[in-house]
Residue frames relative to the residue before (quaternion, step in Angstrom):
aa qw qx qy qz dx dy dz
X 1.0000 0.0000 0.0000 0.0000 0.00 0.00 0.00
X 0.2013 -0.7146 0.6699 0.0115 3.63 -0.91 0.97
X 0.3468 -0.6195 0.7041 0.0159 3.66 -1.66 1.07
X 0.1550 0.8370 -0.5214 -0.0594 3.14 -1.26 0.09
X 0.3675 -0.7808 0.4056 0.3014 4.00 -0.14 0.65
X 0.7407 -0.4075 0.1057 0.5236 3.59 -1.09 -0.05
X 0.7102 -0.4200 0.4086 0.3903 3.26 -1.45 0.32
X 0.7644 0.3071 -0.1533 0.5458 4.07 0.77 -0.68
X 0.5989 -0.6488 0.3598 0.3015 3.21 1.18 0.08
X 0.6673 0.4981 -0.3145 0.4558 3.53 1.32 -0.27
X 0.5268 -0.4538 0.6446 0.3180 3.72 -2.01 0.83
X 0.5361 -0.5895 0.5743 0.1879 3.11 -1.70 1.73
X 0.6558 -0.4774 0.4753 0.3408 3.17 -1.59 0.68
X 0.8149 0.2263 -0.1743 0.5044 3.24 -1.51 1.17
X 0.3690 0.6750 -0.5351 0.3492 3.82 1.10 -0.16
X 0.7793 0.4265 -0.3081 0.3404 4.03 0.55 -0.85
X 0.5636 0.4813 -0.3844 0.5504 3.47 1.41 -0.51
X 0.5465 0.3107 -0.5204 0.5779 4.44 0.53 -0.69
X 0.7850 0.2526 -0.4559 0.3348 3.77 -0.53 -0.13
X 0.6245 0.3596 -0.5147 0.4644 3.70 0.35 0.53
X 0.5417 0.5366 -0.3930 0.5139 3.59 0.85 -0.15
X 0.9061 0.2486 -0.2496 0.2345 3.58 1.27 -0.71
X 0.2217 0.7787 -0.4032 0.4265 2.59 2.25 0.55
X 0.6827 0.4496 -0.1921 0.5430 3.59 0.73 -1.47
X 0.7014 0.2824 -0.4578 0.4677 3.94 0.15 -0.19
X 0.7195 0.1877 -0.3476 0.5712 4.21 0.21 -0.06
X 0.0951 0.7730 -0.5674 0.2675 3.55 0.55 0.72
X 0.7336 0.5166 -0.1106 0.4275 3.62 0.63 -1.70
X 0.4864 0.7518 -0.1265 0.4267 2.93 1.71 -0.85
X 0.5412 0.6912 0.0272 0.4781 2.94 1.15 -1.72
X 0.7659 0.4354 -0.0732 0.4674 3.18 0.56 -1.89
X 0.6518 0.6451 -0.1393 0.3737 2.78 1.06 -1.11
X 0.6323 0.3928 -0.2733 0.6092 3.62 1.32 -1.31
X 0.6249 0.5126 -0.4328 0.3993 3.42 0.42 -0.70
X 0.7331 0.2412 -0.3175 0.5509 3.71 0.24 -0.53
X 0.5745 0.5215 -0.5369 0.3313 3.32 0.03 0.41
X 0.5107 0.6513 -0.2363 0.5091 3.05 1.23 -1.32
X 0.8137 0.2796 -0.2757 0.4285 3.92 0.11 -1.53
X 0.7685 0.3160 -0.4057 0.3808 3.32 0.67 -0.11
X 0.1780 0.6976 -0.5453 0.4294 3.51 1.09 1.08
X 0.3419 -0.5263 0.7105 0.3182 2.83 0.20 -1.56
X 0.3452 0.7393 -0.5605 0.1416 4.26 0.64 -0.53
X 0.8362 0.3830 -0.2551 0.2982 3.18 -0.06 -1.61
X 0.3400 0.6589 -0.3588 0.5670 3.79 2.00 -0.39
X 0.8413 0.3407 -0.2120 0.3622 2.82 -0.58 -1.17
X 0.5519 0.5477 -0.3303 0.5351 3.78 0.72 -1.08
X 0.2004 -0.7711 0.5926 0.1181 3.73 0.77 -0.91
X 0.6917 -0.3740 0.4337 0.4400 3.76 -1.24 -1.25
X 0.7522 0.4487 -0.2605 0.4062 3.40 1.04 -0.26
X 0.5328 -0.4689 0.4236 0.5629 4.04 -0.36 -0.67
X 0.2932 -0.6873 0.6628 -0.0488 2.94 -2.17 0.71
X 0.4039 -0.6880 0.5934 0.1068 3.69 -0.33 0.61
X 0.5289 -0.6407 0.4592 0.3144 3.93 -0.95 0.93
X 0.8208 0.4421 -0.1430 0.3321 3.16 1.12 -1.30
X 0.4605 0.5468 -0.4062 0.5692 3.60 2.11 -0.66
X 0.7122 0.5112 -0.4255 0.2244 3.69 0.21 -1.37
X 0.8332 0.3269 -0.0742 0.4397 3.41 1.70 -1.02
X 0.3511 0.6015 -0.4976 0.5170 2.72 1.55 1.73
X 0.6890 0.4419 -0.2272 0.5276 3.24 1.69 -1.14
X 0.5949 0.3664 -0.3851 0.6029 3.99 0.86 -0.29
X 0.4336 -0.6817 0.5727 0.1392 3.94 0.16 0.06
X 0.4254 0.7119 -0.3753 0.4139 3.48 1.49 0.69
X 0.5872 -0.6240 0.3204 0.4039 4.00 -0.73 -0.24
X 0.4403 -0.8174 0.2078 0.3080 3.23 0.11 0.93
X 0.4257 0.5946 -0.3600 0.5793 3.53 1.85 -0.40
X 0.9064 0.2228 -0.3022 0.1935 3.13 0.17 -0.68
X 0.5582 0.7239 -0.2294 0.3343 2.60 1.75 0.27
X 0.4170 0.5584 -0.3549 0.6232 3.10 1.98 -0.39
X 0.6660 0.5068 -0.4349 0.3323 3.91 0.55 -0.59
X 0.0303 0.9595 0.0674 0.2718 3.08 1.38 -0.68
X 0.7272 -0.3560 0.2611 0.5256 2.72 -0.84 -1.76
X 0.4837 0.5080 -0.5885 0.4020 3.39 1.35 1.20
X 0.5216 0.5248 -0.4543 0.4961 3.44 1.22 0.14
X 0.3088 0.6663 -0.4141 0.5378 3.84 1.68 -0.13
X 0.8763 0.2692 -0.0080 0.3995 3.18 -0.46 -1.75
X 0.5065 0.4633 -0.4269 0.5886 3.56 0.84 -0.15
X 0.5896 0.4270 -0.4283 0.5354 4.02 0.53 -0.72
X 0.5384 -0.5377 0.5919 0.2659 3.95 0.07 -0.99
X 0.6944 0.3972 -0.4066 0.4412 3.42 0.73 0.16
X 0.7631 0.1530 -0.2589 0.5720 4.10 0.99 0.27
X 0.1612 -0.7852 0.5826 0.1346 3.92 -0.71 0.57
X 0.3614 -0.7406 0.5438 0.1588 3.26 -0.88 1.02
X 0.2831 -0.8260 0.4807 0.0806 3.37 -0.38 1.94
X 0.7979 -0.2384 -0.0241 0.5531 3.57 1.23 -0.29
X 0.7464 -0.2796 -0.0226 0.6035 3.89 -0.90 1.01
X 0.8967 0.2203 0.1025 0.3699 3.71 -0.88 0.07
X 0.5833 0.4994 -0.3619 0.5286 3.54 1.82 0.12
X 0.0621 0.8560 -0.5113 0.0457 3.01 -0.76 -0.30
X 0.2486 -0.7534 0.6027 -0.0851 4.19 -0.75 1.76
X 0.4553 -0.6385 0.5859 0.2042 3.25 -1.16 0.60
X 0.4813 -0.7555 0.3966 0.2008 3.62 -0.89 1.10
X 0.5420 -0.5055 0.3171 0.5918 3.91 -0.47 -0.52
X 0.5555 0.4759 -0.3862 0.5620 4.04 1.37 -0.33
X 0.6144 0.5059 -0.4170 0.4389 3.87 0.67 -0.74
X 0.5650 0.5822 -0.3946 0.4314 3.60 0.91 -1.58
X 0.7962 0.4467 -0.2871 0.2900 3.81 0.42 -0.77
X 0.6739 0.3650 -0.3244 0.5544 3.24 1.35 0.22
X 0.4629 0.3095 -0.6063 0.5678 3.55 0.69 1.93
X 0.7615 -0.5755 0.2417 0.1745 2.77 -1.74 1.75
X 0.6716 0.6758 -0.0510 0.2994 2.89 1.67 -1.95
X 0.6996 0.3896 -0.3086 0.5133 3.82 1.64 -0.16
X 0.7931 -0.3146 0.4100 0.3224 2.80 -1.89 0.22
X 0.8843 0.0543 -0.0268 0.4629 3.76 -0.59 0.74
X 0.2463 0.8790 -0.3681 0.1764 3.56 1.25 0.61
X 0.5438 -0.7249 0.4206 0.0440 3.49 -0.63 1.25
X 0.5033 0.7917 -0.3253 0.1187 3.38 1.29 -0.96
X 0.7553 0.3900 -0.1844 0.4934 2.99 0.82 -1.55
X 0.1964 0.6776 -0.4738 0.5271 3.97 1.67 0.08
X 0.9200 0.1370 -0.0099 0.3670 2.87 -0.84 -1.60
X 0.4873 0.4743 -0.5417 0.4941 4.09 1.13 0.91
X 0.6355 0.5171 -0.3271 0.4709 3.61 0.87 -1.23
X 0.7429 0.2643 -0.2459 0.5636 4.17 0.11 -0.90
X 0.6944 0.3476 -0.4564 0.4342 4.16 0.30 0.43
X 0.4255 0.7329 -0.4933 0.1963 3.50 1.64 -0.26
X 0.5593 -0.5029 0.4955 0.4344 4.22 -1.15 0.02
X 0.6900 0.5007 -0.3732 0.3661 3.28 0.97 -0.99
X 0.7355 0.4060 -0.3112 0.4442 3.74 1.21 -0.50
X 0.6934 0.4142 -0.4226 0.4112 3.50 1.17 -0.36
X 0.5607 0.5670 -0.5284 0.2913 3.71 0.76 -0.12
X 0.5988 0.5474 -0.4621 0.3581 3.79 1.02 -0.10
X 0.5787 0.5671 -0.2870 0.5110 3.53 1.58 -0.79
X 0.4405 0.7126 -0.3606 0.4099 3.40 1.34 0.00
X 0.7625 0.3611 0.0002 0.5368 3.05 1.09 -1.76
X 0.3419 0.6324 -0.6585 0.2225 4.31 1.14 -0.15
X 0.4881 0.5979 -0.5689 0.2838 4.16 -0.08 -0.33
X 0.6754 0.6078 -0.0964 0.4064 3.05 1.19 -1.72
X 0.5808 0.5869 -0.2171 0.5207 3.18 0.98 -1.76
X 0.7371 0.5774 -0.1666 0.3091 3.97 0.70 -1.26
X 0.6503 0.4920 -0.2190 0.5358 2.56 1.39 -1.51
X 0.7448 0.3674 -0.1557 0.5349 3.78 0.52 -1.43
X 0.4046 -0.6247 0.6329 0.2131 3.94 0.05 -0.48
X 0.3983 0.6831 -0.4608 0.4030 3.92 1.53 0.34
X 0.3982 -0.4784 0.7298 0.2827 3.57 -1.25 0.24
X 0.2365 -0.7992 0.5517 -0.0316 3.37 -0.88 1.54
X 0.4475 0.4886 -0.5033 0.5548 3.68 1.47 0.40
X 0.5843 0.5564 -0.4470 0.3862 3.61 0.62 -0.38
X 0.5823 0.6618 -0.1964 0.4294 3.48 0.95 -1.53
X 0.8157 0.4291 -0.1807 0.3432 3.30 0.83 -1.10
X 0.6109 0.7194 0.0966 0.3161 2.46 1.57 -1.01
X 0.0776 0.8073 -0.4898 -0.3200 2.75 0.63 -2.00
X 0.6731 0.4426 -0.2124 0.5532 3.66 1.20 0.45
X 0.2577 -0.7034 0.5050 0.4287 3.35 -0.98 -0.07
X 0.8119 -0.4400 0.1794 0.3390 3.53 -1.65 0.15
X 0.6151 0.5161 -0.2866 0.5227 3.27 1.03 -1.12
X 0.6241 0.3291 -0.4521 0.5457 4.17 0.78 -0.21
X 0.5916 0.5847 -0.4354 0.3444 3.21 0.28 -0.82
X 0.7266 0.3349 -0.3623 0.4782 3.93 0.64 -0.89
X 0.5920 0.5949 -0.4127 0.3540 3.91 0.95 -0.51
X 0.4948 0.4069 -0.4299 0.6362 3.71 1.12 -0.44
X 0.8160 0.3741 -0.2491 0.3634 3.96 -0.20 -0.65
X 0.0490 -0.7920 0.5739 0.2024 4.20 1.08 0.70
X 0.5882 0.5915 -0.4317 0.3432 3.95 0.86 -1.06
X 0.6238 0.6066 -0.3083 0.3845 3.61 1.03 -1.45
X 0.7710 0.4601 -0.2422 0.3678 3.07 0.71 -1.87
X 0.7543 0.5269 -0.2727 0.2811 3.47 0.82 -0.65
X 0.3122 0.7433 -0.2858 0.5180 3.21 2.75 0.13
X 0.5232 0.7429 -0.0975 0.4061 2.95 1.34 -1.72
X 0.6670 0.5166 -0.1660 0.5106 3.28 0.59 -2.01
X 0.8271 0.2806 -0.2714 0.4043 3.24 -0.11 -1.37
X 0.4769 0.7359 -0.4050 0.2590 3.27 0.91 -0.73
X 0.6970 0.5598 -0.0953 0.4379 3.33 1.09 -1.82
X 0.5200 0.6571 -0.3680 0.4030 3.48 1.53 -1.25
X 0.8789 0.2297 -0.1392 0.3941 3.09 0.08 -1.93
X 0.5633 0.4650 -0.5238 0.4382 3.77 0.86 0.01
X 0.5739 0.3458 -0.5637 0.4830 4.04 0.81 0.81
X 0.4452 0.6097 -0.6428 0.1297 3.47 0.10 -0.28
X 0.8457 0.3045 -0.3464 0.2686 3.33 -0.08 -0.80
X 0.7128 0.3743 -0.4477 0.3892 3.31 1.00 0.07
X 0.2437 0.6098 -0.5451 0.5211 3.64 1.94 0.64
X 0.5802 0.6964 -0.3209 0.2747 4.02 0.78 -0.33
X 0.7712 0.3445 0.1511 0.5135 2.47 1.17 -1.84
X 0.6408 0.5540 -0.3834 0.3681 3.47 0.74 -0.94
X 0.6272 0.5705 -0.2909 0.4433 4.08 0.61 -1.09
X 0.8172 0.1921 -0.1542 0.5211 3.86 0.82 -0.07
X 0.7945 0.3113 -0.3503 0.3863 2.72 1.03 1.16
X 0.3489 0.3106 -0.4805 0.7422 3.17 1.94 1.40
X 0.3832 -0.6205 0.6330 0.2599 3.08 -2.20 -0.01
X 0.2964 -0.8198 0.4881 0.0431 3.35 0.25 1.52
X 0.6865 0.6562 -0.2144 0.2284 3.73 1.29 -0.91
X 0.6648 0.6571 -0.2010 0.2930 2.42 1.80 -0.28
X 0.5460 0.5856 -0.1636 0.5763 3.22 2.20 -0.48
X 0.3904 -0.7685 0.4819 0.1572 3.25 -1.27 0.75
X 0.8074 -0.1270 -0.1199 0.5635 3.25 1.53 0.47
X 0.3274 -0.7460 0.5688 0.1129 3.36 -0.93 1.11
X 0.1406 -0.6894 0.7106 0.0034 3.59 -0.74 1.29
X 0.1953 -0.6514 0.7312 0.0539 3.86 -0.78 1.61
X 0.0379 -0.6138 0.7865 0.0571 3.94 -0.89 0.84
X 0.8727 -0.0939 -0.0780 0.4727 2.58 -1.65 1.42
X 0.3567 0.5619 -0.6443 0.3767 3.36 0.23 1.81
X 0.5295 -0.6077 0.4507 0.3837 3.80 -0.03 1.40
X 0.8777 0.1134 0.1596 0.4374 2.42 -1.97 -2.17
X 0.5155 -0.6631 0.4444 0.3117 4.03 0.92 -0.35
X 0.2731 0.8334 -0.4699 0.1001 3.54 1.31 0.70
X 0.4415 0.7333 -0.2128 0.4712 3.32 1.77 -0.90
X 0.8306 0.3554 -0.1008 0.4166 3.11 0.20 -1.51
X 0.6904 0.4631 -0.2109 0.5142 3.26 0.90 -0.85
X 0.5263 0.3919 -0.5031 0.5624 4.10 1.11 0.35
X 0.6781 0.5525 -0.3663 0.3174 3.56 0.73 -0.99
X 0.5599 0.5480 -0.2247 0.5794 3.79 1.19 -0.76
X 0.6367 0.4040 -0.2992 0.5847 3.70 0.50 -0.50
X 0.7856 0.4204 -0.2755 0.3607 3.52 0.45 -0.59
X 0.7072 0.2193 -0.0265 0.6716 3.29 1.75 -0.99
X 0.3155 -0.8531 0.4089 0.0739 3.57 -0.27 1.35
X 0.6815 0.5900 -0.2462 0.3562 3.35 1.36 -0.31
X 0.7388 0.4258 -0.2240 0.4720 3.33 1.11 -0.64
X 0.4328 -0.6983 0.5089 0.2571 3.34 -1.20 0.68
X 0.2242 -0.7878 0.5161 0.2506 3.85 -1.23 -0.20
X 0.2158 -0.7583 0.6101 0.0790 2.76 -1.54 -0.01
X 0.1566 -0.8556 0.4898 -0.0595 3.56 -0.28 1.32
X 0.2391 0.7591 -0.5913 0.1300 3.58 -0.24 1.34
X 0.1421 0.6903 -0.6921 0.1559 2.91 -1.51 1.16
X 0.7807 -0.1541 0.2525 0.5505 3.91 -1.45 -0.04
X 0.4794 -0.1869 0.7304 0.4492 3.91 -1.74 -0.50
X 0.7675 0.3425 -0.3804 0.3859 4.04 -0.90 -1.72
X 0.5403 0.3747 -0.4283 0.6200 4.46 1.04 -0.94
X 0.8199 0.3633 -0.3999 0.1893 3.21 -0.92 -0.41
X 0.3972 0.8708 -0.2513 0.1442 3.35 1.38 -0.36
X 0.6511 0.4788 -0.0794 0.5835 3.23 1.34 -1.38
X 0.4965 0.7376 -0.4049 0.2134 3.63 1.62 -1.25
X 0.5777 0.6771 -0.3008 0.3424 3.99 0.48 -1.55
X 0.8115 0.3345 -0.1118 0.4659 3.21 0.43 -1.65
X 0.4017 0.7324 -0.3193 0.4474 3.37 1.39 -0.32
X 0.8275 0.2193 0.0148 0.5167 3.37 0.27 -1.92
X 0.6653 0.2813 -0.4910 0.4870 3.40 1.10 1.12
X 0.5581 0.3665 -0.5639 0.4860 3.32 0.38 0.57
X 0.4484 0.7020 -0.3434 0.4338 3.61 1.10 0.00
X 0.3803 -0.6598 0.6026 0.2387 3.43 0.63 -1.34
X 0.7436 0.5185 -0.1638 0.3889 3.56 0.97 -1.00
X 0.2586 0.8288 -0.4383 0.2328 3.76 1.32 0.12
X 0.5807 0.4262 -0.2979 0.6265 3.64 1.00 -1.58
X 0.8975 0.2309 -0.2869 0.2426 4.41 -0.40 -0.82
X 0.6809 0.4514 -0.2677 0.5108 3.55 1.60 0.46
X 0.1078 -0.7833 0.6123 -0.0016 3.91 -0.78 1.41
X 0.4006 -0.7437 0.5324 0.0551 2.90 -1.26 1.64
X 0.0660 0.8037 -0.5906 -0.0285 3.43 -0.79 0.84
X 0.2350 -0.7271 0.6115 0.2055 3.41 -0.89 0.51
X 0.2420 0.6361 -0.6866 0.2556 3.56 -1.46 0.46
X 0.5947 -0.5616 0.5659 0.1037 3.53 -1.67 0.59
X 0.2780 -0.8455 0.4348 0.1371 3.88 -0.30 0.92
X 0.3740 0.6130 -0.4189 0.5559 3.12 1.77 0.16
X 0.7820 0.3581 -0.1354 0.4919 3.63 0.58 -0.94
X 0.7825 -0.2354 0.0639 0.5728 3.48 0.64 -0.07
X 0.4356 -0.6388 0.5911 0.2299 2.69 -1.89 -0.25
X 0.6112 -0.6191 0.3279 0.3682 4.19 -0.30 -0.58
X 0.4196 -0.6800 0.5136 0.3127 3.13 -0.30 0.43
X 0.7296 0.5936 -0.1887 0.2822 3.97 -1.41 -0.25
X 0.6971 0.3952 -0.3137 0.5094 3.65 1.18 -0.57
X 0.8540 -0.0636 0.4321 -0.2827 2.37 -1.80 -0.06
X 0.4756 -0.4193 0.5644 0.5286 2.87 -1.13 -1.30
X 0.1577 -0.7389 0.6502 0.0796 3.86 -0.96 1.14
X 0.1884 -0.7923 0.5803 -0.0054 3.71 -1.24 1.15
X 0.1067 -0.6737 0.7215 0.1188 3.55 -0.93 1.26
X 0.3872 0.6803 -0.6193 -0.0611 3.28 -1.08 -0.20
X 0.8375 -0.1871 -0.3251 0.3974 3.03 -1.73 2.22
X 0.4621 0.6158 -0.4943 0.4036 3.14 0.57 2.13
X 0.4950 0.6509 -0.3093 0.4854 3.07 1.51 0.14
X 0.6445 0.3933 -0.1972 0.6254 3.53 1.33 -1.41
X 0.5463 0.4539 -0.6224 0.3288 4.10 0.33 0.81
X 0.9006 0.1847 -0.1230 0.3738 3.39 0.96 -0.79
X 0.5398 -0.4433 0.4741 0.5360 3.87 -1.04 0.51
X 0.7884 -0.4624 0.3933 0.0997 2.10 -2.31 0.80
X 0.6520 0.4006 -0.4454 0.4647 3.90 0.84 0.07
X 0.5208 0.5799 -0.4352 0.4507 3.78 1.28 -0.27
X 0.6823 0.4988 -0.2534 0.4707 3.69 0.88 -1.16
X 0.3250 0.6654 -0.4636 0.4865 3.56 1.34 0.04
X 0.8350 0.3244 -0.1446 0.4203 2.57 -0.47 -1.83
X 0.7180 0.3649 -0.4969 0.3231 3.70 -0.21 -1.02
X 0.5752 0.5001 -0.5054 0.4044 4.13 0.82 -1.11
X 0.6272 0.5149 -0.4708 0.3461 4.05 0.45 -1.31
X 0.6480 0.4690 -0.3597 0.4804 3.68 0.40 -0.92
X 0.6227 0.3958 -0.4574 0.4964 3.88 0.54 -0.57
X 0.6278 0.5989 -0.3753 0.3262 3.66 0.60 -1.12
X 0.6533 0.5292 -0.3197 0.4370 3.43 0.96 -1.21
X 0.7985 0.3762 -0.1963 0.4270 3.85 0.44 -0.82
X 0.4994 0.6208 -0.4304 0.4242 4.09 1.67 -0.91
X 0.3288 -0.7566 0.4984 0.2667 4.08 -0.70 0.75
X 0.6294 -0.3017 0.4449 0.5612 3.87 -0.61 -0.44
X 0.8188 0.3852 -0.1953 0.3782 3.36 -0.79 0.73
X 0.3680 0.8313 -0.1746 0.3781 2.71 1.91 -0.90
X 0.0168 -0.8625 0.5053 -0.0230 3.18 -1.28 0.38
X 0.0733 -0.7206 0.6662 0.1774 4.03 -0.63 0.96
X 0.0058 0.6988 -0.7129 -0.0580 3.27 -1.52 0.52
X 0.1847 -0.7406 0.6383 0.1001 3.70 -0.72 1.60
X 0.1002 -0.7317 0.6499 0.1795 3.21 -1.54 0.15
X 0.1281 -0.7601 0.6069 -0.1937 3.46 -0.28 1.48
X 0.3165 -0.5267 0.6606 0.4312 3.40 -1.70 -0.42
X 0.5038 -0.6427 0.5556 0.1563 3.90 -1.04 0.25
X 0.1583 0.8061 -0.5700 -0.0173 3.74 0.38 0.32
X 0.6052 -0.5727 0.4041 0.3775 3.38 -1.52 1.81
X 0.7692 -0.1924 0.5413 0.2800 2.76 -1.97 -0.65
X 0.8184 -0.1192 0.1030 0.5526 3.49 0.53 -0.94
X 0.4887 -0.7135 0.2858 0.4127 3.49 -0.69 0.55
X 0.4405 -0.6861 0.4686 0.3402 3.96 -0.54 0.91
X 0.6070 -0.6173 0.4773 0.1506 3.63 -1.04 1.21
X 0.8103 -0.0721 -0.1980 0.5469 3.16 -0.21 1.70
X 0.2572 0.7322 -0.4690 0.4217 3.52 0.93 1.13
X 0.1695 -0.8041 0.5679 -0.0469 3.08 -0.97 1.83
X 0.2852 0.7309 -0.5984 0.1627 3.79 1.02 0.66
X 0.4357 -0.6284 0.5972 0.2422 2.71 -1.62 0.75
X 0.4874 0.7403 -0.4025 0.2289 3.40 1.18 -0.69
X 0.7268 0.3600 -0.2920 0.5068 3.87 1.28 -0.42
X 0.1010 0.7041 -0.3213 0.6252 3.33 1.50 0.74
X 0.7729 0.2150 -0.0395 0.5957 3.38 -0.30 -1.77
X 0.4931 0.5556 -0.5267 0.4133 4.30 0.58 -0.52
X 0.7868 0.4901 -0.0681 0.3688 3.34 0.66 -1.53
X 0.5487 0.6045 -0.2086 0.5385 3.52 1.63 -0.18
X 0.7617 0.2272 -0.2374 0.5584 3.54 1.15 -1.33
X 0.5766 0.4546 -0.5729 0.3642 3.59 1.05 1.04
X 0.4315 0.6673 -0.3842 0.4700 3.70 1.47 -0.11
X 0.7423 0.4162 -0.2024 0.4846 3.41 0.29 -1.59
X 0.9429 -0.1852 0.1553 0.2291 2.84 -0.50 -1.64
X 0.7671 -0.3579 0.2313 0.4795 3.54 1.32 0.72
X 0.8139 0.4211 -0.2017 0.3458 3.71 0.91 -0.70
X 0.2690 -0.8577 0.4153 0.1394 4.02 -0.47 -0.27
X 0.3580 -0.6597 0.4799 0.4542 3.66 -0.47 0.26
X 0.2366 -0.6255 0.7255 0.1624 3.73 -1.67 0.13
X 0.7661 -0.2743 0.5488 0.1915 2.47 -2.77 0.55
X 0.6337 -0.3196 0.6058 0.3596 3.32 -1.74 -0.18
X 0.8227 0.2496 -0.2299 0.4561 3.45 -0.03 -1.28
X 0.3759 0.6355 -0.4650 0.4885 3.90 1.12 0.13
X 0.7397 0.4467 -0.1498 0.4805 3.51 0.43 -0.89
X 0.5017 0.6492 -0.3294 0.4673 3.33 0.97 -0.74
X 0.6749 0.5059 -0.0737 0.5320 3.16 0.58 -2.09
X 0.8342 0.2601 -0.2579 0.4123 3.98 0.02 -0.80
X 0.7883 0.2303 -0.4335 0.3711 3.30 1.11 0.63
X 0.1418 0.8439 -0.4032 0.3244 3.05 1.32 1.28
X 0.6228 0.6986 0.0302 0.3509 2.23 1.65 -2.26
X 0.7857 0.3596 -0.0139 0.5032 2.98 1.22 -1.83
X 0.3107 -0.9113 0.0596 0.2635 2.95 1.65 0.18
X 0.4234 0.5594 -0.5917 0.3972 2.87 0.45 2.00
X 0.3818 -0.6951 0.4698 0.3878 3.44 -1.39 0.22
X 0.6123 -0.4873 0.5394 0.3108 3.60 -1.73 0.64
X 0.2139 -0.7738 0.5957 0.0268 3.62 -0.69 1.59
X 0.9031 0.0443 0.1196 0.4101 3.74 0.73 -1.19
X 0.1633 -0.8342 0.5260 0.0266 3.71 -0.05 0.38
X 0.0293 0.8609 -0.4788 0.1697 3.87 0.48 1.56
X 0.4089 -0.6980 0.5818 0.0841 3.47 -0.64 1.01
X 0.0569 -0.7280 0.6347 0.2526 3.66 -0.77 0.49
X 0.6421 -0.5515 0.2458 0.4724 3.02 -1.17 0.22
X 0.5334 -0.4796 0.4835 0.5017 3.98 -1.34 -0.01
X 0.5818 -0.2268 -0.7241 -0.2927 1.47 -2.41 0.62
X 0.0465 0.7324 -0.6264 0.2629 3.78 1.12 1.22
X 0.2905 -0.6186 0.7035 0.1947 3.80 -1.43 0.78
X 0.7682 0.4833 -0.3503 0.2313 3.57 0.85 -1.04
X 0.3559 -0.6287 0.6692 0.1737 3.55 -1.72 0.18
X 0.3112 -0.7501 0.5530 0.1863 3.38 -1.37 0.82
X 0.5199 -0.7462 0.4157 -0.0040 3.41 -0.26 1.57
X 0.5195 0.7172 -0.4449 0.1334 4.27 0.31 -0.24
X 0.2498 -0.7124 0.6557 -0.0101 2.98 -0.99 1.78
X 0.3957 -0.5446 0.7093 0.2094 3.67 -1.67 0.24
X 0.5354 -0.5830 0.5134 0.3314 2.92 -1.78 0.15
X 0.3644 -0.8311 0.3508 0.2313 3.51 -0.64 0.35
């Protein structure tokens, strides 16, 4: 059998819009091999070197047909390249979904392929129609219980959160002047990746890391491979209910976009009550325009649409922010871009 393309050689009109339309309808698809794949184990096991259809599925204990299918659906994604019939290496995007490198993605791409997060994306029709958080719906709980019954989840969760800060754990420390404060209180800053670049970067201040027992979990081992155990105290406590005493300068960052805008009340009012004169809050968020910018691939509205799935909350505007720390009573001082390909913006209100 023989194929052949057009007669002139040219792609039918409209051929690039049906293929963005079909990128986005087997999209899920996509998602789908990919988490299969990390929780295989593939990109482990495959390691740095090459792998064979039939060794990899001798060592993952999987079928070996289908396993060669697979990872040409692997390599057809970009993340493994088949070096010759039936071999097959991990790319420099594959390389990031083993545990073992620098700046790894893994536990990313277990936490956002999990069932428990796509069955709310199941329901966004629903979510649209009603304005409900559709992990609840599904559920019968919200997310943040839902991982406390589940320590294994929650600690997916943890890491999950870790390495989606790294890179803006990269970027953020040079490009505020942390030195100037005598302590930085990170609310609802987990394992303390955040905090702990920001201390390493600025020797003078001390910290303070509060979040849940389930946040704080990963924290310990954190701030000793850190170095930073003796200049950072862990407190637990609930930001609904307060806030710490003792800083400073008090940091949320991606804790604002979990909840609507009367939760973020409350948690800034509790910061407000304890931040001294001089004081300082400094969110780190992304910042979405006014309007979306024509031909804009952010993922950041993506995530808009996620913290109405999950857990109830949304990114904001500039002048969103403005408004919610009115509320919480301070006023919006600055509005800092990090650099790309960071999404996030440094955020620093004053007390009012």
């Amino acid at each position: 059998m023989t194929t052949t393309g057009n007669d002139d050689g040219q792609a039918p009109a409209g051929w690039q819009e049906r293929n963005t339309v079909a990128q986005l309808v087997f999209g899920q698809m996509a998602t789908q091999t990919l988490g299969a794949a990390v929780r295989l184990g593939v990109f482990e096991r495959i390691g740095g070197g090459e792998c064979t259809a039939d060794g990899l599925a001798a060592a993952l204990g999987t079928h070996p047909q289908a396993t060669h299918r697979l990872l040409r659906a692997l390599a057809g994604l970009q993340l493994l390249t088949e070096k010759a019939p039936g071999t097959f290496a991990t790319t420099a995007a594959g390389d990031l979904l083993r545990p073992d490198v620098p700046g790894a993605m893994t536990a990313v791409a277990r936490m956002f392929t999990d069932p428990s997060l796509q069955r709310g994306w199941e329901l966004l029709d629903e979510g649209v129609r009603t304005g409900a958080t559709t992990f609840d719906t599904a559920f019968g709980t919200d997310f943040f219980s839902y991982l406390r019954e589940r320590p294994e989840l929650s600690a997916q969760f943890n890491t999950a959160m870790s390495q989606a800060t790294q890179l803006a754990a990269g970027a953020v420390p040079g490009h505020y002047d942390f030195g100037r404060f005598g302590t930085v209180v990170d609310v609802g800053g987990g394992d303390g990746t955040l905090l702990s670049a920001v201390l390493r970067a600025h020797p003078r201040p001390r910290g303070i890391l509060y979040d849940t027992p389930e946040g704080l979990a990963q924290a310990p081992a954190r701030l000793a491979r850190d170095g930073l155990t003796d200049r950072v105290s862990l407190e637990t406590g609930d930001f609904f209910a307060s806030a710490p005493p003792g800083g400073d300068l008090y940091l949320l960052k991606s804790v604002i976009h979990d909840w609507n805008d009367e939760q973020c009340t409350t948690i800034l009012r509790h910061i407000r009550k304890v931040v001294p004169d001089g004081g300082a809050l400094l969110i780190v968020e992304p910042v979405l325009p006014p309007t979306v910018p024509a031909g804009n691939t952010d993922l950041t509205y993506l995530s808009d649409l996620n913290m109405l799935v999950t857990v109830g909350g949304r990114e904001r505007t500039a002048e969103d922010f403005a408004a919610l720390c009115a509320r919480g009573g301070f006023r919006l001082d600055s509005i800092t871009p990090l650099p790309r390909p960071n999404a996030f913006h440094l955020i620093e209100a004053v007390p009012a």
